[in-house]
Backbone as a printed PyTorch tensor [residue, N CA C, xyz], in Angstrom:
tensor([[[ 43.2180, 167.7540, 143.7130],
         [ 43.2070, 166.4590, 144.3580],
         [ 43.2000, 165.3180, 143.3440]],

        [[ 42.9190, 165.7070, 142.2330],
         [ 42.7420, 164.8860, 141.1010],
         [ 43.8940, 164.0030, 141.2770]],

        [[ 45.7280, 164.3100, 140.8140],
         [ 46.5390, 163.3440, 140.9520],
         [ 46.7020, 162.3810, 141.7520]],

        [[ 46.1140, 162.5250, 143.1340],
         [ 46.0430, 161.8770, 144.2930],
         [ 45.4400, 160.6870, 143.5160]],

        [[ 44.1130, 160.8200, 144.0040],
         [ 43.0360, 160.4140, 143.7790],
         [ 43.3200, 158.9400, 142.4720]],

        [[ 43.4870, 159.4580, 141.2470],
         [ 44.7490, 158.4750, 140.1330],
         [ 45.6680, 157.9170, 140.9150]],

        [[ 46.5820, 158.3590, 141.3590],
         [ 47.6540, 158.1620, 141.8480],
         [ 46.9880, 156.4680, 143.0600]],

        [[ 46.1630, 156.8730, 143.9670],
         [ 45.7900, 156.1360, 145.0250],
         [ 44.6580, 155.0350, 144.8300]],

        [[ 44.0510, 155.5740, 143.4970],
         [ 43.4420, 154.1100, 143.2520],
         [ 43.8800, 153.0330, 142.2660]],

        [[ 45.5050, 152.9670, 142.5470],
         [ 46.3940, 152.0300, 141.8800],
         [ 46.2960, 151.3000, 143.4560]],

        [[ 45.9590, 151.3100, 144.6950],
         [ 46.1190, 150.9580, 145.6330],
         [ 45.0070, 150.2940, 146.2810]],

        [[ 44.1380, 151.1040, 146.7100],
         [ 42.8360, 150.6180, 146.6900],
         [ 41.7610, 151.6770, 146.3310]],

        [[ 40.1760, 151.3620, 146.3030],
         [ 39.3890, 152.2900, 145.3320],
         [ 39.3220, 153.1210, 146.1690]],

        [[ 39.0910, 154.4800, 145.2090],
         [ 38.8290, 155.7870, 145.8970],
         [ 37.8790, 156.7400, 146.2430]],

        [[ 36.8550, 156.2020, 145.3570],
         [ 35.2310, 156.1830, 145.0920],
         [ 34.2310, 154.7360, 145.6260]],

        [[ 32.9740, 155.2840, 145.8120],
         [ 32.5530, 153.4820, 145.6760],
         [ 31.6430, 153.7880, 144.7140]],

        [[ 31.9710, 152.3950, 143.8780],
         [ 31.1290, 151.9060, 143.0630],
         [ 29.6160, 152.4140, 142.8500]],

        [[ 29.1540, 152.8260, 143.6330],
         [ 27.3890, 152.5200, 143.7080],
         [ 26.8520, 154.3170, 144.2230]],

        [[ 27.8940, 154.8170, 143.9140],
         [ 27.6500, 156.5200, 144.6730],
         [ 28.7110, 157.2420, 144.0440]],

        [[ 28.0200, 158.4670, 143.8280],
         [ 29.0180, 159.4930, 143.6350],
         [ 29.8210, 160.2960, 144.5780]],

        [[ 30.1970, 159.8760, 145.5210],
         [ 30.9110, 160.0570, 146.4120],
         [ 32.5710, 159.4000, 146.7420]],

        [[ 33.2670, 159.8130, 146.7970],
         [ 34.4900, 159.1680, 147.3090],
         [ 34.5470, 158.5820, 148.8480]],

        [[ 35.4080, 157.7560, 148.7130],
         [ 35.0090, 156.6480, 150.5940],
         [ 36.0810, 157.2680, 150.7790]],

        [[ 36.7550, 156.0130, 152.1220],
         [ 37.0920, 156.9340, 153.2170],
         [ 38.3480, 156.8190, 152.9050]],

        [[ 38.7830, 156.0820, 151.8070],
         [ 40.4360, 156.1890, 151.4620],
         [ 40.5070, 157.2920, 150.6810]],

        [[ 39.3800, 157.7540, 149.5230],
         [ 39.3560, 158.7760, 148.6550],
         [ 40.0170, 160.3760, 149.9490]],

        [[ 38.8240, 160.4240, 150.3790],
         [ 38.7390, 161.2780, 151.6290],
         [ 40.2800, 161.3950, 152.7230]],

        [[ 40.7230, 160.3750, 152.7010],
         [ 42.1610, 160.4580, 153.3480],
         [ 43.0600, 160.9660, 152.5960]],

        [[ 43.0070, 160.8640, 151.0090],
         [ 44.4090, 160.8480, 149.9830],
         [ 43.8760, 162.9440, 149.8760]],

        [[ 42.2270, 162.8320, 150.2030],
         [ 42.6360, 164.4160, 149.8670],
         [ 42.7430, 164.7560, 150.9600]],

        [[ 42.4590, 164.5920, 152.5460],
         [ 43.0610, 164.9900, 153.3210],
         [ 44.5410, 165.0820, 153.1660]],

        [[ 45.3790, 164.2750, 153.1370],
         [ 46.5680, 164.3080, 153.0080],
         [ 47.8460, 165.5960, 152.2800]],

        [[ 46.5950, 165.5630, 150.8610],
         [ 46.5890, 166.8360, 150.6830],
         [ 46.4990, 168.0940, 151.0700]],

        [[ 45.6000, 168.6750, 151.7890],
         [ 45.1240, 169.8470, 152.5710],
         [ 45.9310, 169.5520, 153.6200]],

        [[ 46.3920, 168.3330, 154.3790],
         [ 47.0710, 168.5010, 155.2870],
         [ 48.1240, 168.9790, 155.2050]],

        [[ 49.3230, 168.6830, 153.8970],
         [ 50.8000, 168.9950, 153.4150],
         [ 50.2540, 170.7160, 153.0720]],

        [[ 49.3980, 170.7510, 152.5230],
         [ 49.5270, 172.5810, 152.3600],
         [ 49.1310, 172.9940, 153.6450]],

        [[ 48.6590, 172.3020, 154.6980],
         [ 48.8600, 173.4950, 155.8700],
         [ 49.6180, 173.3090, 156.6880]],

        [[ 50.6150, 171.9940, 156.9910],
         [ 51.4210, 171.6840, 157.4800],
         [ 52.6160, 173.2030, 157.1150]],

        [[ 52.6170, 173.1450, 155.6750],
         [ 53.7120, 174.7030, 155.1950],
         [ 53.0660, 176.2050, 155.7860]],

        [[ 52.1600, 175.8650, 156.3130],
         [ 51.5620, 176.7790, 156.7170],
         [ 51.5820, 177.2240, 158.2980]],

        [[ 51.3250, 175.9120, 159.0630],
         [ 50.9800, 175.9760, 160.0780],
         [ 51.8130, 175.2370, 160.6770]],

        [[ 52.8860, 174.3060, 160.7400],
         [ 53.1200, 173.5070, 161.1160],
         [ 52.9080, 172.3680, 161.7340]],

        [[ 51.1970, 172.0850, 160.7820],
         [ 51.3400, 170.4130, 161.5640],
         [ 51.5360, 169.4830, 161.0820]],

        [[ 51.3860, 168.5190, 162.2640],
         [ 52.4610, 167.1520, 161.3070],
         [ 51.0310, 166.6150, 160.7620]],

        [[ 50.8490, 166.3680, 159.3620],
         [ 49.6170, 165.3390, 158.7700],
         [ 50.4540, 163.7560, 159.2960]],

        [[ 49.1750, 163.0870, 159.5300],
         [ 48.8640, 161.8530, 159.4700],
         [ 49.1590, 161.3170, 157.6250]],

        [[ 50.1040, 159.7520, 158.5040],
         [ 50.4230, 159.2960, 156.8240],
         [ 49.4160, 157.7410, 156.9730]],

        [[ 49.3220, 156.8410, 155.7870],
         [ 48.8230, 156.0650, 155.5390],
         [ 49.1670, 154.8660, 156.7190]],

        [[ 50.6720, 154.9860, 157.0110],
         [ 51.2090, 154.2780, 158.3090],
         [ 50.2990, 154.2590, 159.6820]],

        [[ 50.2650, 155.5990, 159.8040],
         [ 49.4710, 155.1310, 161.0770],
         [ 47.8540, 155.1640, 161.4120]],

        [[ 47.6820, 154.3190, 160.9250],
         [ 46.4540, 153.8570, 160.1450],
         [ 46.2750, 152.3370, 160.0690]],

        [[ 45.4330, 151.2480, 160.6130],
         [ 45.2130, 150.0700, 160.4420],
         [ 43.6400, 150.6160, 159.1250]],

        [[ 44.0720, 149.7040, 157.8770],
         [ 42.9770, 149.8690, 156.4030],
         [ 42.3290, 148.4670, 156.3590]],

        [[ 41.3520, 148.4440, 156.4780],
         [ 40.3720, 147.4480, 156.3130],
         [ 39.9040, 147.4550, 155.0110]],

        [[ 39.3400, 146.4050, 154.1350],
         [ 38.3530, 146.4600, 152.9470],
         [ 37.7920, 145.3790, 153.5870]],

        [[ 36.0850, 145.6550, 153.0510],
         [ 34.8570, 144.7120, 153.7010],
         [ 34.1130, 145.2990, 152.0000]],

        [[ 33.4230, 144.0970, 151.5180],
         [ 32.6090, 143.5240, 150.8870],
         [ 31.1400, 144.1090, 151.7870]],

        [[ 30.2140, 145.1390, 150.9940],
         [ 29.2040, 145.7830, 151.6760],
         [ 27.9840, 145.5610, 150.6400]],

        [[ 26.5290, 145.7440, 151.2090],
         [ 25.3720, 146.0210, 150.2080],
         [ 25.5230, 147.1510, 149.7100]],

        [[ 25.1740, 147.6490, 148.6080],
         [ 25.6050, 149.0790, 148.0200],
         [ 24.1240, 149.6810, 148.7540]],

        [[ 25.1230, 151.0770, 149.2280],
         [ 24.1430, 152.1240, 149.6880],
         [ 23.9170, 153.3400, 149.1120]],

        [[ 25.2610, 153.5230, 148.1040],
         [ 25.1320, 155.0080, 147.6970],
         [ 24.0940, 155.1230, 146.5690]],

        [[ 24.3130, 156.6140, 146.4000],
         [ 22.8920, 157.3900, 145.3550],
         [ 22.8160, 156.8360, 144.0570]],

        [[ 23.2440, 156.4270, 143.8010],
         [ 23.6640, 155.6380, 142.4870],
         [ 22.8910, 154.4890, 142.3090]],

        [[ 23.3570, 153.5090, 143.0590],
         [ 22.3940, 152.1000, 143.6650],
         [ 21.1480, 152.9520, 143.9970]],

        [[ 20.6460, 153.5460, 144.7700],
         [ 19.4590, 154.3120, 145.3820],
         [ 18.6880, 154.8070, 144.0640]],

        [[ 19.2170, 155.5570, 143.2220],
         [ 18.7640, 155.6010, 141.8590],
         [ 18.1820, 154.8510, 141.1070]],

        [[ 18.8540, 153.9060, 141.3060],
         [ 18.3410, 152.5130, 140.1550],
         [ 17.8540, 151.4820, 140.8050]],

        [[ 17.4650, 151.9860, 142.1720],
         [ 16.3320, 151.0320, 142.9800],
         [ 17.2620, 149.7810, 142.8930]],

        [[ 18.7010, 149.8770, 143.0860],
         [ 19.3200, 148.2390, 143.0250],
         [ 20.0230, 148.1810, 144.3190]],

        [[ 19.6920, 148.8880, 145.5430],
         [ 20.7610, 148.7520, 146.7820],
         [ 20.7240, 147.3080, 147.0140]],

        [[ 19.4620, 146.2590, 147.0600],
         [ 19.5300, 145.0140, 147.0260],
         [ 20.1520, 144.1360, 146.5460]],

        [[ 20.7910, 144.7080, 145.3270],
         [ 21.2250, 144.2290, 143.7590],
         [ 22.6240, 144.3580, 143.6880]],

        [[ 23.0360, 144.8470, 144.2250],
         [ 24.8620, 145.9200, 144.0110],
         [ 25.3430, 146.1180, 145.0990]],

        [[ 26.7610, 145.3950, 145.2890],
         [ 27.7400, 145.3770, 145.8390],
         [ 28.7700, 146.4510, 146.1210]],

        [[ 29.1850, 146.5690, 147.0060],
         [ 30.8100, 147.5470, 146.9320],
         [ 31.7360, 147.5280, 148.0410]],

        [[ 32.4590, 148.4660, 148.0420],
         [ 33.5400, 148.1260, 148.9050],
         [ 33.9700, 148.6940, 150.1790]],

        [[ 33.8690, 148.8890, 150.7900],
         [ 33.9340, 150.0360, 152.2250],
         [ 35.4040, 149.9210, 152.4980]],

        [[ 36.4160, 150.8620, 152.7750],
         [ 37.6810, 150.9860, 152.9600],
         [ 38.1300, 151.4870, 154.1920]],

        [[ 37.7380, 151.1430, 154.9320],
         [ 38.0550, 151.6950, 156.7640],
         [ 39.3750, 152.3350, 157.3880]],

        [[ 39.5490, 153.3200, 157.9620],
         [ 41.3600, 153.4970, 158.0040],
         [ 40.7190, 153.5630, 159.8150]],

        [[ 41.1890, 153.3170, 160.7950],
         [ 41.3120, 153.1960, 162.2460],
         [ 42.6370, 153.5910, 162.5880]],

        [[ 43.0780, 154.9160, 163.3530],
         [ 44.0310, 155.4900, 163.8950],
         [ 44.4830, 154.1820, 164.7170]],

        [[ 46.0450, 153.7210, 164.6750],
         [ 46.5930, 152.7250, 165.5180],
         [ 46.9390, 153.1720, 166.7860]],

        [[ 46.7460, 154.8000, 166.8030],
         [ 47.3950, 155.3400, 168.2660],
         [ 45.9430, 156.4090, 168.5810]],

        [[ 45.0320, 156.3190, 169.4070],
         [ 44.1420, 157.5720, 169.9390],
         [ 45.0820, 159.0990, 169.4660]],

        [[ 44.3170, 160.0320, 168.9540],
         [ 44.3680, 160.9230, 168.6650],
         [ 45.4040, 161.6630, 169.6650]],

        [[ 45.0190, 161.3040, 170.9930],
         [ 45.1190, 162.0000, 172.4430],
         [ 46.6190, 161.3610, 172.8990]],

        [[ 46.8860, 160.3890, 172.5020],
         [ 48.2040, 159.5940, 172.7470],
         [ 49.5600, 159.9110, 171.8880]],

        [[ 48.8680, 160.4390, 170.1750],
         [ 49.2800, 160.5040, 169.0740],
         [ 50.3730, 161.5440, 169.4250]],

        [[ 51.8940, 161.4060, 168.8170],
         [ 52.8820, 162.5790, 169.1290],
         [ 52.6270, 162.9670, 167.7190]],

        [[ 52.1280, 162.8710, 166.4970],
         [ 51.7520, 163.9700, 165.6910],
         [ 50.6060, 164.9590, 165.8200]],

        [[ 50.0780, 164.1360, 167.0350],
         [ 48.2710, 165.3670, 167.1300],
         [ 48.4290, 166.2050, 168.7580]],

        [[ 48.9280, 165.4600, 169.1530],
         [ 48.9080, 165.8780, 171.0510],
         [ 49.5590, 167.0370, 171.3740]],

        [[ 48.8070, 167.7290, 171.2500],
         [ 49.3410, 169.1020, 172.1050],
         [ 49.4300, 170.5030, 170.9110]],

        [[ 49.2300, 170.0260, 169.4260],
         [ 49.6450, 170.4140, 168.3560],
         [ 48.1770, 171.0980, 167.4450]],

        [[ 46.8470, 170.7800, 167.8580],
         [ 45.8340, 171.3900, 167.7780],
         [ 46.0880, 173.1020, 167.4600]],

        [[ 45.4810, 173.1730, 166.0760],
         [ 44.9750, 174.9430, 165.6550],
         [ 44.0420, 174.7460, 166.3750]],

        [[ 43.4640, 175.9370, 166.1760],
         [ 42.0280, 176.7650, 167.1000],
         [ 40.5380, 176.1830, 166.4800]],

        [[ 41.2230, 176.7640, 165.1530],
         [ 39.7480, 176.5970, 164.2700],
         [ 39.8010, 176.4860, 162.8530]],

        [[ 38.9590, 175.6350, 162.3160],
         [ 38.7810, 175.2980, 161.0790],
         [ 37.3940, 175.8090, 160.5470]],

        [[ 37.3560, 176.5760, 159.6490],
         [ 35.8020, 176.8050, 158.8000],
         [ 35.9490, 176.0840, 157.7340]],

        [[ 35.1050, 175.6010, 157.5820],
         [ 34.7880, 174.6400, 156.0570],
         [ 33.4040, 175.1140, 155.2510]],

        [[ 33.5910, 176.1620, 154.2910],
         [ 32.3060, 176.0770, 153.2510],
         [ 32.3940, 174.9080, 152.4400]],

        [[ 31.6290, 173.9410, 151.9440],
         [ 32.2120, 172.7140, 151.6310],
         [ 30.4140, 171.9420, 150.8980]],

        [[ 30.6550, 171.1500, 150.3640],
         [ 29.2340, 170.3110, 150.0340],
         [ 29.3020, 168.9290, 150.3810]],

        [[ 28.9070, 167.5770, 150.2740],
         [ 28.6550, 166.6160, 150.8080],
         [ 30.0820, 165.4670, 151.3010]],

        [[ 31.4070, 166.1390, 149.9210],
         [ 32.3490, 165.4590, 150.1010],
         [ 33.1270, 165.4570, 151.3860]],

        [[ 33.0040, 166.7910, 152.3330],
         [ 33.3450, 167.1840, 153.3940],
         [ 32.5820, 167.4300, 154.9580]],

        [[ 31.4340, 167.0300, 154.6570],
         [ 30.5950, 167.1730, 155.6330],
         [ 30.8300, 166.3720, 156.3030]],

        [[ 30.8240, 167.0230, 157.9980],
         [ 31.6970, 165.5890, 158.6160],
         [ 30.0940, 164.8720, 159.2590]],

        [[ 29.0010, 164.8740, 158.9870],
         [ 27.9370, 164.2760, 158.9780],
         [ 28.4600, 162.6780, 158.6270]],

        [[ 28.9200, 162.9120, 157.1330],
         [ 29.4860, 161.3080, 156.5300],
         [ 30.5720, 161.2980, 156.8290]],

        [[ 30.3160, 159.4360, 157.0670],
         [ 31.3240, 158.4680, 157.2170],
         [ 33.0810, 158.9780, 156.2790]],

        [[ 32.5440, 159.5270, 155.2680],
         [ 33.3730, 159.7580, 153.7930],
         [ 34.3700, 160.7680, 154.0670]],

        [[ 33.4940, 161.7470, 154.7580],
         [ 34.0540, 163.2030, 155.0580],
         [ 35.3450, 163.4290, 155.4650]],

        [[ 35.9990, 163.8700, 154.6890],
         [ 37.6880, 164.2600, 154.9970],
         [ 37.8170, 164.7850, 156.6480]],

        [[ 36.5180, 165.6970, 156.9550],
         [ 36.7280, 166.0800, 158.0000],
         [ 37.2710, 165.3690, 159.2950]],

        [[ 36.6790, 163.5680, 158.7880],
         [ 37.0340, 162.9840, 159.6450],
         [ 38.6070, 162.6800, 160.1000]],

        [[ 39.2000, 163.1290, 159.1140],
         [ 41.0620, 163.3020, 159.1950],
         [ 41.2580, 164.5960, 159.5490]],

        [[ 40.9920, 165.3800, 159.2130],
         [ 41.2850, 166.9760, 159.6320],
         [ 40.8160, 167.3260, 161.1520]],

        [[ 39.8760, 166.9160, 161.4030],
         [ 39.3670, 167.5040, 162.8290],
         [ 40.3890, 167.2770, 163.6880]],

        [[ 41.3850, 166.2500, 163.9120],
         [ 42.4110, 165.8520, 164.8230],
         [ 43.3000, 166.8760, 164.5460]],

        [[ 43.3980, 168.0230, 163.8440],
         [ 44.2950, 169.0490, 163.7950],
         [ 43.7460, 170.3800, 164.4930]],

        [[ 42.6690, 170.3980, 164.8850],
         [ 41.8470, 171.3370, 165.6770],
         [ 41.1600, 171.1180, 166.7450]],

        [[ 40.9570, 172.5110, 167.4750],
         [ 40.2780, 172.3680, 168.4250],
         [ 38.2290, 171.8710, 168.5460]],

        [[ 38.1610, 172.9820, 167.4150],
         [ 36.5110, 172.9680, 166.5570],
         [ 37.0770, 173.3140, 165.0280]],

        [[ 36.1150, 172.5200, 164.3790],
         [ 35.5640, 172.5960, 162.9750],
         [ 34.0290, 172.9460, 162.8440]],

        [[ 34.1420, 174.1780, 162.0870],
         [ 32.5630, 174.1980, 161.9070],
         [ 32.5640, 174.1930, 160.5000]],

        [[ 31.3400, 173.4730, 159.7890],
         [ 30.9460, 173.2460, 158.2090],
         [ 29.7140, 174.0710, 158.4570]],

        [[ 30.2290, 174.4840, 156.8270],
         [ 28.4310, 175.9310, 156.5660],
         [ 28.3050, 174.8930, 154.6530]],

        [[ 27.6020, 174.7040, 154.6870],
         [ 27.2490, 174.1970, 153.4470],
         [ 27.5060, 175.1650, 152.3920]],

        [[ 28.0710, 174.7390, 151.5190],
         [ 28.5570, 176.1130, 150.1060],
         [ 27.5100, 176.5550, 149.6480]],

        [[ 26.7390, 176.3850, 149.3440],
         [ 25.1820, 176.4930, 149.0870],
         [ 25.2900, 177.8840, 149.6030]],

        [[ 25.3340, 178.5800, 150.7330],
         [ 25.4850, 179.8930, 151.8000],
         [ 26.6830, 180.7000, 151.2590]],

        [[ 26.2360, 181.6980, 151.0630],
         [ 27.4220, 182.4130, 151.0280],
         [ 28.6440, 183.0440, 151.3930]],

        [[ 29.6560, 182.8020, 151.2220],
         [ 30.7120, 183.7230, 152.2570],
         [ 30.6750, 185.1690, 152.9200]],

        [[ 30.3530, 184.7980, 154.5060],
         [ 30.0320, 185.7000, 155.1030],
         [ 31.2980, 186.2150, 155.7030]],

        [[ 31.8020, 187.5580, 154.8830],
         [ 32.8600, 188.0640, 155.6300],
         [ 33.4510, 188.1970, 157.2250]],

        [[ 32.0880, 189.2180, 157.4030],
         [ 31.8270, 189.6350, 158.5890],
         [ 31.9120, 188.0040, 159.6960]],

        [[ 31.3430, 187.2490, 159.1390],
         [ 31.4180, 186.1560, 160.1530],
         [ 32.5440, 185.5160, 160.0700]],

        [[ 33.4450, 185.2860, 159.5070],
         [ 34.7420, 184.7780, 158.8970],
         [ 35.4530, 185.8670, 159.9140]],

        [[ 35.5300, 187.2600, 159.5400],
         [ 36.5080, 188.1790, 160.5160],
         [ 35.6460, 188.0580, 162.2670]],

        [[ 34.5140, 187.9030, 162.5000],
         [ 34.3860, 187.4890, 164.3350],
         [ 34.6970, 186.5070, 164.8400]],

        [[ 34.8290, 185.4650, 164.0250],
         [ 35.2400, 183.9440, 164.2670],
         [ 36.6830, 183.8420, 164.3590]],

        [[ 37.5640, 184.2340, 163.3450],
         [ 38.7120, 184.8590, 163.6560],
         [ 39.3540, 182.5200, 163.6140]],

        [[ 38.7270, 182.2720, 162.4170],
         [ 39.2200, 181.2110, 162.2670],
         [ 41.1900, 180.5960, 161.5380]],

        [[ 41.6380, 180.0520, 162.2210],
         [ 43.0680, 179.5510, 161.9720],
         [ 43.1660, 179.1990, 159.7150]],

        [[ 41.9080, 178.7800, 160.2350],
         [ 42.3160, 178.1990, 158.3550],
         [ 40.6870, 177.9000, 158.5130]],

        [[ 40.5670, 178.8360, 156.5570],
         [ 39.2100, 178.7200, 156.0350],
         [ 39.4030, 177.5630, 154.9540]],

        [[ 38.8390, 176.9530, 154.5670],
         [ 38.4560, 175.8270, 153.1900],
         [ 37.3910, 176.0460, 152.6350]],

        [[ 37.2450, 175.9010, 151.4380],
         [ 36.0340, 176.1140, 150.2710],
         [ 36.0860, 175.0880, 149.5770]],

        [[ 35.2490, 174.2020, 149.3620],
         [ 35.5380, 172.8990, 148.3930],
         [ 34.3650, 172.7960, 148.1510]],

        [[ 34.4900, 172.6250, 146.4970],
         [ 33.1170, 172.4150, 145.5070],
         [ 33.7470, 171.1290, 145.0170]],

        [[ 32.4240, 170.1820, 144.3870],
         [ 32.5540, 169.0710, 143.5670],
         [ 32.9660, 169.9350, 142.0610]],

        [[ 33.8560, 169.1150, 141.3150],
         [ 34.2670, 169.8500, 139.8820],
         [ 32.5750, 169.8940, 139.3150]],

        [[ 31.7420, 168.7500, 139.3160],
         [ 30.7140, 168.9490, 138.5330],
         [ 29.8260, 170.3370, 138.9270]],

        [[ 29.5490, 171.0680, 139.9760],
         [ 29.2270, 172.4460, 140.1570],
         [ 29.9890, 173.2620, 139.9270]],

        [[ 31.2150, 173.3420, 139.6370],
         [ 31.8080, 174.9990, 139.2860],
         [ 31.4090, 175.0590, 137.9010]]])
């Protein structure tokens, strides 16, 4: 995802400032990614930057970073919003075109808990997504009863 990532914050940022986390444009450019390799896979159509209304808003810094250095009061950043221009349900790239199932072993970059979470682009390609924190190990046996469409594993580079 790395080239993306370069590649997309010639555009707008891909990280915020104040956290080690990537926002929600970071999170789209690697969706985009995972989407084109399963699109060859599966045939669906990924979502492009087009259909998408992108906001930037001027925010108090919240991430771990700021939280660290006791400066969320202190430090600024940038929030990057993408809002589908067409409901998911209306969408002729998503409507009717739903896989079954998505497993995600994954750590904070993907958890669709956060705002950040790629998941929040991917889920419109499925019916359910379930996230198991990587932390857990790959459970075969549960992987073959689940009988999921497409598995994902995503570590931050700084843990491998």
């Amino acid at each position: 995802l790395r080239s993306s990532l370069l590649v997309g914050k010639q555009k707008y940022p891909v990280y915020y400032k104040t956290d080690t986390h990537w926002n929600k444009y970071g999170s789209f450019l690697a969706y985009q990614k995972i989407a084109a390799e399963l699109a060859k896979r599966t045939g669906i159509t990924p979502l492009s930057e087009e259909d998408f209304l992108v906001n930037l808003e001027d925010i108090q810094a919240k991430g771990d970073i700021a939280k660290g250095l006791y400066m969320e009061k202190d430090m600024r950043d940038t929030e990057v919003t993408f809002t589908l221009k067409i409901p998911p349900e209306e969408n002729d790239k998503l409507r009717g075109k739903k896989l079954k199932k998505l497993i995600i072993y994954a750590d904070s970059c993907m958890d669709p808990k956060y705002p950040w979470s790629s998941v929040q682009y991917l889920k419109n390609h499925f019916e359910e997504v379930i996230f198991i924190p990587n932390n857990f190990p790959i459970d075969l046996d549960y992987l073959v009863s689940e009988k999921p469409d497409v598995v994902i594993y995503q570590i931050v580079e700084r843990h491998i």
